[in-house]
Every structure is written in structure tokens, then in C-alpha cells.
C-alpha positions as CSV (number, residue, x, y, z in Angstrom):
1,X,-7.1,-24.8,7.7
2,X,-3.7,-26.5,6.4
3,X,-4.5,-26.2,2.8
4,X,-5.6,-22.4,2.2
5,X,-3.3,-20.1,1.1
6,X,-1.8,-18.1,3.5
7,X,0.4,-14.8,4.3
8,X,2.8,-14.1,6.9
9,X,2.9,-10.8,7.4
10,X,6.4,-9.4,8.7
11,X,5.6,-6.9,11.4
12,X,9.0,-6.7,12.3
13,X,10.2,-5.8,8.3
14,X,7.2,-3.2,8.0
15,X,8.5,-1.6,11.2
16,X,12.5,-1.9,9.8
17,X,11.5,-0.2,6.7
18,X,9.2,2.9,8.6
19,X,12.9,3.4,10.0
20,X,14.9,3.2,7.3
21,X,12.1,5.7,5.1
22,X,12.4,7.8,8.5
23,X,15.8,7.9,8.2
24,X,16.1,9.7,5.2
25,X,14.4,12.5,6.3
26,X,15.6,13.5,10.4
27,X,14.3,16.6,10.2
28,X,10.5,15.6,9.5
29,X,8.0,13.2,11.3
30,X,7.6,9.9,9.4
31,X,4.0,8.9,9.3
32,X,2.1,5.5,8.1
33,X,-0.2,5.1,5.5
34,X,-2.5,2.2,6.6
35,X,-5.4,2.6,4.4
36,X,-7.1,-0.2,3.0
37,X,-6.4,-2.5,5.8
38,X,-2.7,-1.8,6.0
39,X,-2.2,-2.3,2.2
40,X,-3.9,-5.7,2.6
41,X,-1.7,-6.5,5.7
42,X,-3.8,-5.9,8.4
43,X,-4.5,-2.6,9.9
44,X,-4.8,-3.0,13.3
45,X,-1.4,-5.5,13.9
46,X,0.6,-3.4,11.7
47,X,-0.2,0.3,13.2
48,X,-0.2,-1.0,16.8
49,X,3.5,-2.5,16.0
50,X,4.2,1.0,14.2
51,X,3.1,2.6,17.3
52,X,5.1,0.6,19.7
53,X,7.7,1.8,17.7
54,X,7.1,5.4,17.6
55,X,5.1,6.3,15.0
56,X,2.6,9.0,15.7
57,X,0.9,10.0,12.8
58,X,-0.9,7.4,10.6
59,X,-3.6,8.0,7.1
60,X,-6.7,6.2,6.1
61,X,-8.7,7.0,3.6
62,X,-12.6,6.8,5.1
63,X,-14.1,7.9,8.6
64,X,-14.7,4.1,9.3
65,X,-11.3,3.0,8.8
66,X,-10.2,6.1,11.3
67,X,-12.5,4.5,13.7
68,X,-11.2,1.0,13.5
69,X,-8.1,2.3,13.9
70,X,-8.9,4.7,16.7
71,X,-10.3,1.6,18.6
72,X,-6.7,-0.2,18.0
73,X,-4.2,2.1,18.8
74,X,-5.3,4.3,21.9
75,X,-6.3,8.3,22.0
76,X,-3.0,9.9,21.0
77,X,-2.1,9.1,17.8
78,X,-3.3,11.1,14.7
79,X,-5.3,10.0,12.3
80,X,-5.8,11.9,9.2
81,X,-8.8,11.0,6.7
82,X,-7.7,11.2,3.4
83,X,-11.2,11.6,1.4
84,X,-12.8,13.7,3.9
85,X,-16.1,13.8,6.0
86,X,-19.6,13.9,5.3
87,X,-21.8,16.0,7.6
88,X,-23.7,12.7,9.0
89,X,-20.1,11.8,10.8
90,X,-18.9,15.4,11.6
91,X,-20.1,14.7,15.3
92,X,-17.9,11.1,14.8
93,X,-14.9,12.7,13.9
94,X,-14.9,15.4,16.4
95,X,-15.3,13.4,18.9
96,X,-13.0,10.7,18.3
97,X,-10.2,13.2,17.9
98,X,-9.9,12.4,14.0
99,X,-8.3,14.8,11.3
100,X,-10.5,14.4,8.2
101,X,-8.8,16.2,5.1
102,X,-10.6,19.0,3.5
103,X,-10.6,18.4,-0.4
104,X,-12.9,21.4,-1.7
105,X,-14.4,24.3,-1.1
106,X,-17.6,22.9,-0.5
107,X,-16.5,20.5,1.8
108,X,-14.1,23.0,3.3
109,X,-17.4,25.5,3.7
110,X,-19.8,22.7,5.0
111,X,-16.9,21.7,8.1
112,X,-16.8,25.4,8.8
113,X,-20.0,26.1,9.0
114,X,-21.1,23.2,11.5
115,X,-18.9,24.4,14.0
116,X,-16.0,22.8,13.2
117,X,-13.6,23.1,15.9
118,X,-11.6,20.2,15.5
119,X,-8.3,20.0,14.2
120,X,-8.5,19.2,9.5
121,X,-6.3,19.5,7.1
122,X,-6.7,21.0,3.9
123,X,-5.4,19.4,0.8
124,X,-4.1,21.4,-1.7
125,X,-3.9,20.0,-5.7
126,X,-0.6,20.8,-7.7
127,X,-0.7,18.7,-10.1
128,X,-2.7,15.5,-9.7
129,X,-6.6,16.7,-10.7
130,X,-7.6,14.5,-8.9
131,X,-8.3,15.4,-4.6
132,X,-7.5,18.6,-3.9
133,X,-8.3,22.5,-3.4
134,X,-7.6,24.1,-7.1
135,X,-4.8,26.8,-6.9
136,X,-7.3,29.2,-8.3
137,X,-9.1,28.7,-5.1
138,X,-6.1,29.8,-2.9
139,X,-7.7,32.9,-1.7
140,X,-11.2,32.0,-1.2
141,X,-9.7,28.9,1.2
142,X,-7.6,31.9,2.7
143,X,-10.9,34.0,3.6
144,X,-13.1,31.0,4.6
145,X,-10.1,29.4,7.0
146,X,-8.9,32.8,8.2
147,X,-10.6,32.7,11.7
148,X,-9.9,28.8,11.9
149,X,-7.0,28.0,9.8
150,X,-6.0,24.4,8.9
151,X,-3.5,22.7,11.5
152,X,-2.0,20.4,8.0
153,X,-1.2,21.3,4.6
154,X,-0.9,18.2,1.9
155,X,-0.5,17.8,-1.7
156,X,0.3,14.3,-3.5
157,X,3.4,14.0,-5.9
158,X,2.1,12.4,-9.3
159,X,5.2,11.1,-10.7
160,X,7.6,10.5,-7.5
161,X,8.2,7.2,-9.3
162,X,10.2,8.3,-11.7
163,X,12.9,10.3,-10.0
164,X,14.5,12.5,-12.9
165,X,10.3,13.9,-14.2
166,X,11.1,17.4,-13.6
167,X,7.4,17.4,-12.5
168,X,8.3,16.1,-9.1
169,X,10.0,19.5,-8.8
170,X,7.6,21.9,-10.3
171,X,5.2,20.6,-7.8
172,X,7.5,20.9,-5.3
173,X,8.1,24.6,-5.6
174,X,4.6,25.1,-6.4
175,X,3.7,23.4,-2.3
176,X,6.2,25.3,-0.9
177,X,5.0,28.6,-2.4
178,X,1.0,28.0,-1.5
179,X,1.5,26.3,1.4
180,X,3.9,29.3,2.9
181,X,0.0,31.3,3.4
182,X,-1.0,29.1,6.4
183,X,2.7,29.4,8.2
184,X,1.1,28.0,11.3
185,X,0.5,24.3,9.9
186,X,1.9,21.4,9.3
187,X,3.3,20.5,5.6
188,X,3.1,17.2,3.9
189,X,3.9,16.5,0.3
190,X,5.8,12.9,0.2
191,X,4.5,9.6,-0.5
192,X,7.2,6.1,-0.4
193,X,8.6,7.9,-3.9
194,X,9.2,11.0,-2.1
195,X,10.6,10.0,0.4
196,X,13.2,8.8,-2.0
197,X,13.5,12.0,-4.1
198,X,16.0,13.4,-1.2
199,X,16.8,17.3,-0.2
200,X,13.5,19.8,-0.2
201,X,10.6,16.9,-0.6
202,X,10.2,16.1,3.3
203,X,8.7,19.0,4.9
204,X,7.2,18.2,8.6
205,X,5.8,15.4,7.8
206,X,6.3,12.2,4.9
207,X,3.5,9.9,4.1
208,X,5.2,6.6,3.0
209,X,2.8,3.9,2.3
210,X,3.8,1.0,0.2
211,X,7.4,1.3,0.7
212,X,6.4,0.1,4.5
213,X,5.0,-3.1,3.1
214,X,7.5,-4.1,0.8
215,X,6.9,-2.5,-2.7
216,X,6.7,0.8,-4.7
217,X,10.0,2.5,-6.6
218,X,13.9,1.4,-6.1
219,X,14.9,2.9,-2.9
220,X,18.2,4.5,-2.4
221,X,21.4,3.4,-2.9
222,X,22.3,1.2,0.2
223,X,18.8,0.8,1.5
224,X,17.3,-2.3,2.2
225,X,13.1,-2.7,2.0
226,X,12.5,-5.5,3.1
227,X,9.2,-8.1,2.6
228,X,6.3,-7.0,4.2
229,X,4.7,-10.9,4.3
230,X,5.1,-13.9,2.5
231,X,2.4,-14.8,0.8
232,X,2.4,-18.6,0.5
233,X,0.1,-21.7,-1.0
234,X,-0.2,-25.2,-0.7
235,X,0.3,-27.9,-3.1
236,X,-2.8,-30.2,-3.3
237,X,-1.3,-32.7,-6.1
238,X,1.7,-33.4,-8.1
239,X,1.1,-34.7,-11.6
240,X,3.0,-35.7,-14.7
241,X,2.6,-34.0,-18.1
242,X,3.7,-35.6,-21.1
243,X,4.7,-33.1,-24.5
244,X,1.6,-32.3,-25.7
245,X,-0.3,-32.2,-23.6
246,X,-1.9,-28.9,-22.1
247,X,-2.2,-27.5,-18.9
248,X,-5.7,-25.4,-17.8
249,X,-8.7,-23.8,-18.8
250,X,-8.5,-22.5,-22.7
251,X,-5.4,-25.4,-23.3
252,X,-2.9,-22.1,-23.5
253,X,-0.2,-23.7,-22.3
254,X,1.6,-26.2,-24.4
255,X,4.0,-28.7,-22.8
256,X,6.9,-29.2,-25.7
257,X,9.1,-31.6,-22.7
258,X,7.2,-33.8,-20.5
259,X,7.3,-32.2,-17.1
260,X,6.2,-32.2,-13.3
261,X,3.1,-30.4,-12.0
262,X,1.7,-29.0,-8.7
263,X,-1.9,-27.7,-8.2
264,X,-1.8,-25.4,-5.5
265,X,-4.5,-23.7,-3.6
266,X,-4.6,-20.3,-4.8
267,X,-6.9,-18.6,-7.4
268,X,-8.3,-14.9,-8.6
269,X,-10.9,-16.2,-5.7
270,X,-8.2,-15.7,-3.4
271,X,-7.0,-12.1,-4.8
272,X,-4.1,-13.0,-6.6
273,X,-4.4,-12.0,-10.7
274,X,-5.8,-13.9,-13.6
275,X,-3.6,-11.9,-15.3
276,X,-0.7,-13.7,-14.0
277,X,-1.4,-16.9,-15.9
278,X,1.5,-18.1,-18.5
279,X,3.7,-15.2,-16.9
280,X,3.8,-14.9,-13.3
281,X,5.6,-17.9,-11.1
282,X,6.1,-19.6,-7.8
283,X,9.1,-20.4,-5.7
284,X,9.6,-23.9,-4.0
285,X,13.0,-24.2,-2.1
286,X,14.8,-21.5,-4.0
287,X,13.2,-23.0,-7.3
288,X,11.9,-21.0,-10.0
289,X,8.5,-22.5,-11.1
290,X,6.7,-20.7,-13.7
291,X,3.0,-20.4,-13.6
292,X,1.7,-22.8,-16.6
293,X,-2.0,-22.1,-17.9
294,X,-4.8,-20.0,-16.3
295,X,-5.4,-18.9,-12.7
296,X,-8.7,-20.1,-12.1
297,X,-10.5,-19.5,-9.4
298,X,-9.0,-21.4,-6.6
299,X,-6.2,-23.3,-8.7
300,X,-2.9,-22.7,-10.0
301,X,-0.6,-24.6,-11.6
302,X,3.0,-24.5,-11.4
303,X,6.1,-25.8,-13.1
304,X,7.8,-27.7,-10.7
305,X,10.2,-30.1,-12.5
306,X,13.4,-28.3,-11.1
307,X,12.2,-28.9,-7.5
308,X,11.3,-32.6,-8.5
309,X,12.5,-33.5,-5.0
310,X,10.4,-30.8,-2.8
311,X,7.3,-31.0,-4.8
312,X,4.7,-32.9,-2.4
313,X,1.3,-32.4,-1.3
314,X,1.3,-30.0,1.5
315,X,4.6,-28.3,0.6
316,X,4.3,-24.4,1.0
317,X,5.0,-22.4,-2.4
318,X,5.9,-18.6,-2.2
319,X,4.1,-16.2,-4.5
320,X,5.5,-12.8,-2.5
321,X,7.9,-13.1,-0.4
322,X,12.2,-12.5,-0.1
323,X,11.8,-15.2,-3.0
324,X,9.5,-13.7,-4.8
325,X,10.0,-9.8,-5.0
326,X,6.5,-8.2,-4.6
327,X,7.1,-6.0,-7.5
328,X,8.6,-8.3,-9.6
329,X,5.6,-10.3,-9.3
330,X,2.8,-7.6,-10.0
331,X,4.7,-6.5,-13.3
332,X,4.9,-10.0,-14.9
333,X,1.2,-10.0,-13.9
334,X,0.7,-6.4,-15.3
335,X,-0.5,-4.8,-12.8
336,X,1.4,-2.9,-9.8
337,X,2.0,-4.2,-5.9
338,X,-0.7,-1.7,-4.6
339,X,-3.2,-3.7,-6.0
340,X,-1.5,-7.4,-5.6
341,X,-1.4,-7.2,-2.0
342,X,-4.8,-4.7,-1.3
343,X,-6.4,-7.5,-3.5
344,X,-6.0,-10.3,-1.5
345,X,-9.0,-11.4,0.3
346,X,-10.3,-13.4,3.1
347,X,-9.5,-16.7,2.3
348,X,-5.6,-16.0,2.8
349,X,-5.0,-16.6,6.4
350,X,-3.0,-14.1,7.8
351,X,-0.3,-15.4,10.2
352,X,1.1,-12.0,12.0
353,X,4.8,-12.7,13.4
């Protein structure tokens, strides 16, 4: 058990940062999204410590994740479905008190038409083509949901990354325009980078997801996002390199020095990217140590001649972590820390503290 990677996940930071996101925005709900297993984290530990605290409204993205979560967190929370319901779980959905998001007019027609008479949202697309009720479709969503209107109202931002795209606006003023026809419901428009966008984004209710674990865009001046786990692996064996010699599959790495190795145990097996091979790194007892060679399956190697003294079989190296900025991480490894920490697979132990 010692020597698999492993990831402590931070309940207390992912509840820190849900109130800090919440508190840029008194005026609205703060929800949770916990889809694919809490961003990798866990779904049931994180939204029953998100609960605890006060959160109420939490987003999955399929009927079987709303039933997981159901099962963890008690009757009164809402749980909205993201990608909607098929008519085999209808009965499912209804009865377990789920929201399942309405993303077409088909879809839309099909709910209606089986009775439907459980609380869904409808989601409306501005922008994204991606999910979503076309605007052209405004009025024939108005005439099918006009004896059973939608409680919610959603869209998705498609560039709240970049705060100065005058998109995030447009779309903006477009949701607050179509989404004035169903007065009665709820409105949601804000992921992580809304939240951060500030004044006329929040409506009733924000959606932030991987701010909550860690990641996403530069938060506000003055606020603090803290880790949501650190994700850790041991070292198996400490080795000597001498220059010229190389270090993994392919011989890519070069060493022009002679210089000290660890192999830990963590590989693209485990989740964590190939890609981060010759450009990601490791931190050993506030040590930079660079990545050298491939990631192989189960291996890594890392650079660990500045922490000469620390580097010993069974000594913990961070890959996420306060060290190791999740974010910084994902972009030396080209990718983005959505898909770092939803990647990482059984074989990391999670420690939940």
C-alpha cells in the first residue's frame, strides 16, 4: 500500500474556497459542481463536507452520478443533471427528487409529454454550440413549457477565462434578455471564471467547479484558492547518472553533468500525462526536480540532485499540491487542470483529511 502514489484530498481547502467563490457574489446561491467524481476528488467526501457546510445546490453531469450522490448527501439537496435524461430513467429521476437539464426541444418535448411533473431546468445556448436550446427556438420552448414552465434557467460562459473577451458580456446581455420570458425561475450563467468576472454575471445561482478544487483562471485580487489535494508518489530507487548517459524510454533525455536520480511510482497508468515527460517536475522538501525522460507507465524519473539529502526510498514527492501549483503543472504538461486531476485513476489512493 506504502508505495502507490497517493492524493490527499483537502476537504477543508475545497470547502475554504466554495466560501471565498460565495463571497463574491452575496446576493446569489453558490452551488457545487461535483461531476466526474468531484473533479477526480471524490464525490461523495467532497459534497457531504460541502453540505455540512451549507451548500445546497450541487451539478453532475449523468442520471447515475445524481444517484450516487443522492445516496450520499440526504433528500434535500438539489441535484441538477447537466446532460439530461433519457425516457428509460424518467421514473428514476422523478422519484429521487432529481433536476435533469433540458438541452433541446426534443428532449424538452419527450419530458413533457411523459408527465413530467418534476421540477427541470432548461438550458439555454448563447454562444457555446455546444448543449443548449438554440435562441431561434425561444418561442417554441415558450409554447411547449407554458403550462409547466421550467423552475431553472442556465447558459455556459465560453470564454470566462479570459476576463477582458467582450464575449463574456455579449452573452451576458443575451441571458438576461431570454431568460427574463420564464420570470418565475431560477437563473444560472456562471462557472469558476464567472464567478470572477464580478457585477451582473451572478444571477440566483453560480456554478463554480474547478475553482473548488484548486484550479481554473487567476482569481481576484486578494483571494486565496487554495490546493484541493496533494497528489504525492513514492520514490522506489535513487540512482547515479554520469554525463552521457540517458535517462528513459526513447534516450530523450541527455545528462550533460552527472547527477542524482529517483524512480518514483507514478506513470500515465496512474493518470498523470505522458505528455509531461522532459517538461513537467516534482517537488521533494521545497526542491525543484524536473521530470527527466518519459513517463512510462508506472515510472517517473526525477531530477533530484538539489535534494541530495532527502532523496531516499520511500520519501513522498509532490506532483500537485501548495508546491506544485495544479495549473502550473497541467500547462508544462500541455494540457489543462480539468483533465490532470479528472484523469487520475484508481491506483492513487485517496487519503480524505
Amino acid at each position: 500500500m506504502s508505495l502507490q502514489p497517493r492524493a490527499r484530498i483537502h476537504t477543508a481547502n475545497i470547502v475554504a474556497n466554495w466560501r471565498a467563490i460565495a463571497s463574491l457574489a452575496p446576493d446569489s446561491e453558490a452551488g457545487a459542481v461535483v461531476k466526474a467524481n468531484a473533479y477526480g476528488h471524490g464525490a461523495g467526501p467532497v459534497a457531504r463536507a460541502l453540505r455540512k457546510a451549507g451548500c445546497k445546490t450541487f451539478f453532475v453531469a449523468y442520471v447515475e452520478e445524481g444517484v450516487e450522490l443522492r445516496e450520499c448527501i440526504g433528500p434535500d439537496a438539489h441535484i441538477f443533471i447537466f446532460n439530461g435524461v433519457e425516457p428509460a430513467d424518467m421514473q428514476l429521476v422523478q422519484d429521487l427528487g432529481l433536476v435533469p437539464v433540458m438541452n433541446s426541444i426534443p428532449a424538452l418535448r419527450e419530458w413533457l409529454s411523459r408527465g413530467g411533473a418534476g421540477k427541470y431546468a432548461v438550458h439555454i445556448d448563447t454562444g457555446m454550440n455546444r448543449l443548449g436550446i438554440r435562441v431561434g427556438d425561444l418561442s417554441e420552448l415558450l409554447d411547449l413549457s407554458h403550462t409547466n414552465p421550467p423552475h431553472h434557467v442556465m447558459s455556459h460562459l465560453v470564454d470566462s477565462d479570459v476576463p477582458s473577451d467582450p464575449f463574456n458580456s455579449r452573452q451576458r446581455d443575451v441571458f438576461a434578455k431570454l431568460s427574463a420570458a420564464f420570470p418565475e425561475a431560477r437563473k444560472s450563467l456562471s462557472n469558476t471564471g464567472g464567478c470572477y468576472l464580478g457585477t451582473g454575471f451572478e444571477f440566483d445561482i453560480t456554478r463554480p467547479g474547478i475553482g473548488l478544487y484548486g484550479g481554473g483562471p487567476t482569481a481576484p485580487e486578494g483571494m486565496e484558492i487554495l490546493p484541493g489535494m496533494t497528489l504525492e508518489a513514492p520514490i522506489l530507487t535513487v540512482q547515479r547518472a554520469s554525463a552521457g548517459e540517458t535517462a528513459g524510454y526513447g534516450a530523450e533525455w541527455t545528462f550533460n553533468s552527472p547527477r542524482l536520480l529517483a524512480t518514483v511510482a507514478l506513470g500515465y497508468g496512474d493518470g498523470f500525462p505522458r505528455s509531461a515527460g522532459n517538461t513537467g517536475y516534482a517537488n521533494l522538501g521545497g526542491y525543484h526536480c524536473p521530470i527527466v525522460g518519459r513517463v512510462s507507465m508506472d515510472l517517473i524519473t526525477i531530477d533530484v540532485t538539489s535534494a541530495a539529502t532527502l532523496a531516499k526510498p520511500g520519501m513522498f514527492a509532490q506532483f500537485i499540491g501548495a508546491e506544485v501549483a495544479l495549473e502550473d503543472q497541467a500547462r508544462l504538461a500541455g494540457t489543462v487542470g480539468y483533465e490532470l486531476v479528472t484523469g487520475l485513476g484508481h491506483r492513487v489512493r485517496r487519503i480524505y483529511e
